[in-house]
N, C-alpha and C positions, 0 to 999 in steps of 0.2 A: 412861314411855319412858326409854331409857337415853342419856346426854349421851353427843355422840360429839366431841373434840375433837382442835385439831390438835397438833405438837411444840410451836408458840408458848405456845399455851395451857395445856398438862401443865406446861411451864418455868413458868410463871408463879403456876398454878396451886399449884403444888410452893415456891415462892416466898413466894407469900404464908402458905402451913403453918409455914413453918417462922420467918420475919421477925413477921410479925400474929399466930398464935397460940402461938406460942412450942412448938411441936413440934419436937423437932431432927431433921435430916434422916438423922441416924444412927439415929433411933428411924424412921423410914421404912421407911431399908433394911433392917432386922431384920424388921419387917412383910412387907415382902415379901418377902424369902427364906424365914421361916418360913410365911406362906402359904404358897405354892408345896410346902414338902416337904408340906406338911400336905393338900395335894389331891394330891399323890404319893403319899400313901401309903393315900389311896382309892382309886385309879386304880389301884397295883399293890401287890398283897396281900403278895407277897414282897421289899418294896423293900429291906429290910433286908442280904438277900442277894446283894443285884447288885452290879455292878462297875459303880463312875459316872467316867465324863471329862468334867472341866468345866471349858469353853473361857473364859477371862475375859479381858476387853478392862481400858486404864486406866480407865473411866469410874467412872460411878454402876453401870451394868446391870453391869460388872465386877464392883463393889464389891458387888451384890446374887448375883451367884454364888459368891464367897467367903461369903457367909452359909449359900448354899443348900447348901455345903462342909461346913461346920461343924454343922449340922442333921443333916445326911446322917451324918456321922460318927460325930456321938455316936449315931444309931440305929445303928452298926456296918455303915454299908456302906462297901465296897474303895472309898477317894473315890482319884482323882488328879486337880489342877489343872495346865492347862496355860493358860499366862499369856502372852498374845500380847504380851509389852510386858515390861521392865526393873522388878524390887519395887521398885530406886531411885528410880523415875520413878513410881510411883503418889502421887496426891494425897488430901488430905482424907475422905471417909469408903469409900472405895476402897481406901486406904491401912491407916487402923484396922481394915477386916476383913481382909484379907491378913494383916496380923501377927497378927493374932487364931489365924487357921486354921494361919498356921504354927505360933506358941509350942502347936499343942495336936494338933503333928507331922503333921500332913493333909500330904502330898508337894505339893511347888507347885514345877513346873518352867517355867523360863521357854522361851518357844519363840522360833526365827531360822531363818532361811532357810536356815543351815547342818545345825540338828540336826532341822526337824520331820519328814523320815521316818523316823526311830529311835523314832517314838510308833507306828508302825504298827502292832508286833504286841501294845501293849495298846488299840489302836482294833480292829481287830478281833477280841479277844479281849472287850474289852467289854460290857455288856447297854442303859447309858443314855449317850445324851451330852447335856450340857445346853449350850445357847448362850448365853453371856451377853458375847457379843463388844461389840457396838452397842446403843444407846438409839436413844429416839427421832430423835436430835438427826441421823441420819445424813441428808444431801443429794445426795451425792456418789456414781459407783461404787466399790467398796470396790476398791484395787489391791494391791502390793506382796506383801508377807504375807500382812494379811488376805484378801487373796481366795486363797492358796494358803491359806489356813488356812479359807478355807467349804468350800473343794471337797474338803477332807482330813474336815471332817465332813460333807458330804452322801456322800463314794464308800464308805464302808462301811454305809451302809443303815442303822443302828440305829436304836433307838427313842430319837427326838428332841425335846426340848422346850428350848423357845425363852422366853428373859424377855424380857417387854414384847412386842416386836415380831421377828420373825426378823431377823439380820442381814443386812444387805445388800440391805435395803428402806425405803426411802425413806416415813416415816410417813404425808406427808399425800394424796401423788397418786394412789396406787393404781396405780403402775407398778411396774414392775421396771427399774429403775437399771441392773443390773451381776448379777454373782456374788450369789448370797443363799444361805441356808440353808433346806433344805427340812424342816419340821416337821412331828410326830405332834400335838404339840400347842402353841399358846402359850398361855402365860399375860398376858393384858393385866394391868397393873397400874393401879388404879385408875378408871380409863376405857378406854374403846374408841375407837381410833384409827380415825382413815378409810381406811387399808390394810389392816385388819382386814376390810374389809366392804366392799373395792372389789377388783373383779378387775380384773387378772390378781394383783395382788399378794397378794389374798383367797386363792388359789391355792396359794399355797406353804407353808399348813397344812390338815394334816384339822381341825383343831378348835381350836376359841380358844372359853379359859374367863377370864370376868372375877372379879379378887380384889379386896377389900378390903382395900386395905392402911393405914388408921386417918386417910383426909383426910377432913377435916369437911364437911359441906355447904358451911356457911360459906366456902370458900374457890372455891368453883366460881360465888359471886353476882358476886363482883366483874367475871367475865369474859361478855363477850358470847356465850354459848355456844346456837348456833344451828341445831346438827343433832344427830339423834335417831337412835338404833334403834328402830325399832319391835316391841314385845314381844307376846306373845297378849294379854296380861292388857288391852293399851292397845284392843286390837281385841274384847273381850270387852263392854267398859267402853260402847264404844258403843251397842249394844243393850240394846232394852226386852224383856221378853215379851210375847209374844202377847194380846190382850184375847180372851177366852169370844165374846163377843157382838160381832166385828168381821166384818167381810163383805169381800168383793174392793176395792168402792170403798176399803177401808179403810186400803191397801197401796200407792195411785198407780198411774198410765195412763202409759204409756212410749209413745215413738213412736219409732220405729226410721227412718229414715232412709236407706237405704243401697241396694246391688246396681246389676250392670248385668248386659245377656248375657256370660254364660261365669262371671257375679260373683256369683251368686244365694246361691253356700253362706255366701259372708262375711256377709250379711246375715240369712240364718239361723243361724245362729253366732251375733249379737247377740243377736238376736232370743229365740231360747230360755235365752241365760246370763240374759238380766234376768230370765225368767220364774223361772228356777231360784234369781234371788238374792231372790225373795222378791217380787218386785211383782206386784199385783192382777191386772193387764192388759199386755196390750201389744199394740199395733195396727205393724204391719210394712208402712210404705209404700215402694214397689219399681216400676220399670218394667213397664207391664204387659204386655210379654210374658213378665216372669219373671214375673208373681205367678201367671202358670195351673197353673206347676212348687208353688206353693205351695196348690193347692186341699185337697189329701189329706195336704201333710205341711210342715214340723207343724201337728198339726190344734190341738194349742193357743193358738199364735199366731194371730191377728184380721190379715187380711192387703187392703190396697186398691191395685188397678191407678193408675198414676198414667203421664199421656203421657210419651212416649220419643223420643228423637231417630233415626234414621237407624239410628244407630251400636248403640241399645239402651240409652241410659243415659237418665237422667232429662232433660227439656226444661223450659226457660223456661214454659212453660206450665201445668207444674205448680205454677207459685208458687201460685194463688187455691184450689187442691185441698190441697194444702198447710198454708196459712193459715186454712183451716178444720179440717183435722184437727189442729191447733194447741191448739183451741179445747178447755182442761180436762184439758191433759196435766201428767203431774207431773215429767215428766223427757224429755231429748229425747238421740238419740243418733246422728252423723249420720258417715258417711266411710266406712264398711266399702262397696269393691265398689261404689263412686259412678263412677270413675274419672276421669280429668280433660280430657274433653271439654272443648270452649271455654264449649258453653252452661250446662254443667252446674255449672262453677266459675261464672258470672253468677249461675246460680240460686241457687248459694249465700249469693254476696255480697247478692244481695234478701234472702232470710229472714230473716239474721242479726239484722238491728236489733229483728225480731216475734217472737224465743224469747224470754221473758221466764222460763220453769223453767232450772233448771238444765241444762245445754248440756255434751254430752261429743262431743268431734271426734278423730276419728282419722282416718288412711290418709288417703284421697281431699280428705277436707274439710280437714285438715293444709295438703293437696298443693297446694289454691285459695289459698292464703293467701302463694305463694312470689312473687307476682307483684303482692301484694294487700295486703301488711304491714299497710296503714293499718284493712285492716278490725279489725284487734283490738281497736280502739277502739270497732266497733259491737256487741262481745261485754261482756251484762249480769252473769250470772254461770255462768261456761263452765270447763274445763279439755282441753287438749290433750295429747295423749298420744301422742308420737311414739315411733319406733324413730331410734338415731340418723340413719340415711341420710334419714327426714323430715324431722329436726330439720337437718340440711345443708343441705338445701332452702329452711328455711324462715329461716336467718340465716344462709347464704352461708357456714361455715367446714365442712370438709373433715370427714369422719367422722374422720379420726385425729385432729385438734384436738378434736373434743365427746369423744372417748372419753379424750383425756390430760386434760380438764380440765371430767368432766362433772358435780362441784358447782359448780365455778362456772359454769359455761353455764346451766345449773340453774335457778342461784340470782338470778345477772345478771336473764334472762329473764323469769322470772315477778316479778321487782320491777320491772324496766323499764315490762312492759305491765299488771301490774295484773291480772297472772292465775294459773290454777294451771295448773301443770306438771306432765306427770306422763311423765319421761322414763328410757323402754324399757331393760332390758340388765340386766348383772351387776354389783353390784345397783339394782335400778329404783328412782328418788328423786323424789320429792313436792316440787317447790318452791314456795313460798307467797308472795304480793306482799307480806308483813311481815317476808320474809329468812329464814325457819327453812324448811330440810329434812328432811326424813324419808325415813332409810333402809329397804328392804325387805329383809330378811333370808330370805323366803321364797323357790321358786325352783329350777329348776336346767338346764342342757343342753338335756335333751329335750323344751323347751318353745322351742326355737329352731325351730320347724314355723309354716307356714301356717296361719293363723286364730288362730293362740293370741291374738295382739293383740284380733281381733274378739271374742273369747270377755271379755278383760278389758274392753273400752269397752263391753259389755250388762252385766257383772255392776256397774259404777259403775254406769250407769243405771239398774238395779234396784234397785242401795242407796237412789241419790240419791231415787225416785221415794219411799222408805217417810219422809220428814221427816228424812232425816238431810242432815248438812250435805254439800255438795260435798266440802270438806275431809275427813272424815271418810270418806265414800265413797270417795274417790281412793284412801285409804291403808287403809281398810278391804278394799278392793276387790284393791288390788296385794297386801297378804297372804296373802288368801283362794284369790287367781289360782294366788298361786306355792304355797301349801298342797297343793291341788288335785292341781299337777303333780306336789308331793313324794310325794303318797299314792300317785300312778301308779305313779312310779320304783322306787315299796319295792314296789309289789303284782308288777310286771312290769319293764319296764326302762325306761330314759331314753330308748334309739332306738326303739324302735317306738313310742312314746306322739306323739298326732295331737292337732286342735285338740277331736274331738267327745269325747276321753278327760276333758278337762277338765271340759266337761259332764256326763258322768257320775261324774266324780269330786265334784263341787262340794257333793250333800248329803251327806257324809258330811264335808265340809271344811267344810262351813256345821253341821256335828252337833256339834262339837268347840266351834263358838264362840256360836250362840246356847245363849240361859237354856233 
């Protein structure tokens, strides 16, 4: 998996390269600006030939566009630097490349509030513009200038590529601050930042590619670095092959948990993603007026009536019906289409203590817990998997607060209670009672429908039921989900794709990652 870190971190990180192994940070910057041209000029065959504007800040990310200056150059393209800031006023290795690109005549104009629309007609005569205004280090909305100077490069549309992070984006929150720059592509340097991979700020490029720019492992030990991207190779790694001589028992017995009247599809939905993520069986217990809608379909689900209240949902009285189809299950999967009846959250709060397999809650079973906190303590080894407006519910702060700060809600949560977390959105994050997250890079839009959630808490159950660990399921699972939806989106489109698309998208998403 790929270390995903915040601005403190990169500073420190970048720190200790240069103080502990004696790397100078001018030999950094070279690295990465010659990266950069050097995946330029795989990306575009004729780079040689364009006309490049590149925007530089006083910083480091400034100083690393005056390199990407001087590369560009000497492959003979039209460079012009436009320098948001005073040559006089540049410092330390910001400074050494500026006089570098100048003594070897690259035009470097400085810009002011008086002269920046005299650039216009070689901004839209241009082919590239590169961003190297802002690093990491920005907190703040960009004003004065700088943000007449974002909106001077997002209004002519060019093909844009952004160092480090787009300017005008705040690295660690995954918001949008203010004015930013809108990229074709960034280049992370070294790591991948949490705005990379958090929307809406994720948003404001088509694509981020991570470079190599020569920091050792060694320098990433020293720091507590506790979130991840998740890669195929990581969800690959998990799986065994199939044994010749293994049979159904051989895969885990799922018990689905779920439905009420009008709710019947959510639990079918579960119901058939565990079957399709590979486990042996699955036994679908439901209200028995829905389970009659279940006698002819699906016929591969093992389906039992269980008593119902008034209302159609599950009753207290199903706890002892229950508690024996309990009996040699490998995984349990409960909240799609329960809904939250008084008796039905009761009924939950009984089970709880008597699942002893792995335990996946969603929707409804989330929804029992908002009045019940304390039950989480009678969860053995479970993961909840809310959409933020559950997760509101279930710790009292407002969906704008979990969505501004939803690693650490995250992260908070599943350390507090001692459990996994597996919370919904762009993009959905795995948090572990030992403090590490994992990011889900899979994904997109048209997976904001009805059921998609139920389709994700059957295929965790269907992992979890084959010996793999919770953990692993959660994250294998949230991959797989959002894989799924990618294949829809490319085969047909993002809006019309529904939760059953999922389901039939899933073996050919499950074809790409099992041996």
């Amino acid at each position: 998996m790929l270390t995903v870190v915040t601005a403190k971190q990169m500073q420190a990180i970048d720190r200790w390269t240069i103080d502990e192994l004696g790397i100078p940070g001018v030999v950094l910057m070279e690295n990465a600006g010659g990266a950069i041209v050097r995946q330029l000029q795989k990306t575009i065959s004729d780079l040689p030939a364009k006309k490049v504007i590149i925007f530089c800040g006083k910083g480091n990310n400034g100083g690393d566009g005056f390199v990407i200056a001087r590369h560009l150059f000497q492959l003979g393209a039209n460079i012009t630097v436009l320098l948001a800031e005073k040559l006089t006023n540049l410092k330390d290795h910001a400074k050494t490349n500026a006089f570098s690109a100048q003594n070897i005549k690259i035009p470097i104009r400085e810009l002011n509030s008086e002269n920046i629309n005299s650039f216009d007609h070689k901004l839209r005569h241009s082919d590239i513009i590169v961003d190297a205004l802002f690093g990491t280090g920005l907190s703040k909305p960009a004003t004065g200038l700088m943000e007449t100077v974002i909106n001077k490069i997002n209004q002519y549309e060019k093909f844009t590529v952004s160092v480090d992070i787009n300017s005008g984006i705040d690295a660690d929150s995954g918001l949008l601050i203010g004015p930013h720059v809108f990229s074709d592509i960034t280049f992370a340097l070294a790591s991948m930042k949490n705005s990379h991979l958090l929307h809406p700020a994720a948003g404001a490029t088509k694509k981020v590619e991570l470079l190599d720019i020569g920091i050792p492992q060694e320098s990433y030990s020293e720091q507590n670095i506790q979130s991840h991207l998740v890669e195929e190779k990581d969800i690959k790694s998990i799986f065994d092959s199939r044994s010749l001589d293994s049979h159904k028992g051989s895969y885990g017995h799922v018990l689905v948990l779920a439905g009420s009247t009008g709710k019947s599809g959510a639990a079918g939905l579960t119901a058939l993603a565990a079957l399709r993520s590979g486990c042996g069986l699955c036994t679908l217990a439901l209200p028995e007026s829905c389970q009659k809608a279940f006698e002819l379909h699906p016929m591969e689900v093992m389906t039992v009536p269980l008593p119902q209240t008034q209302s159609g949902a599950l009753s207290l009285k199903a706890k002892d019906p229950i508690l024996k189809l309990l009996e040699g299950k490998s995984a349990v999967a409960m909240g799609p289409g329960l809904t939250t009846n008084p008796e039905t959250i009761n009924l939950i709060g009984e089970l709880l203590p008597f699942i002893d397999c792995p335990l996946i809650l969603d929707a409804d079973a989330i929804n029992a817990f908002e009045n019940n906190i304390d039950w989480l303590g009678k969860l053995k080894s479970a993961i909840l998997t809310p959409h933020p407006k559950e997760m509101s519910r279930l710790i009292g702060l407002s969906t704008q607060e979990i969505q501004k700060n939803r690693m650490q809600v995250t992260t908070e949560f599943a350390q507090k209670h001692s459990t996994l977390l597996l919370l919904k959105g762009a993009s959905s994050l795995i948090g572990t009672p030992d403090g590490n997250i994992y990011i889900n890079p899979t994904g997109n839009p048209g997976m904001a429908t009805g059921g998609s959630g139920d389709v994700l808490t059957g295929i965790i159950a269907g992992l979890a039921a084959q010996n793999i660990s919770l953990q692993n399921a959660a994250i294998a699972g949230a991959y797989i989900h959002g894989h799924s939806g990618d294949l829809f989106s490319k085969k047909e489109t993002q809006t019309s794709l529904i939760a059953g698309d999922l389901l039939r998208c899933l073996p050919d998403a499950l074809k790409q990652i099992f041996p």
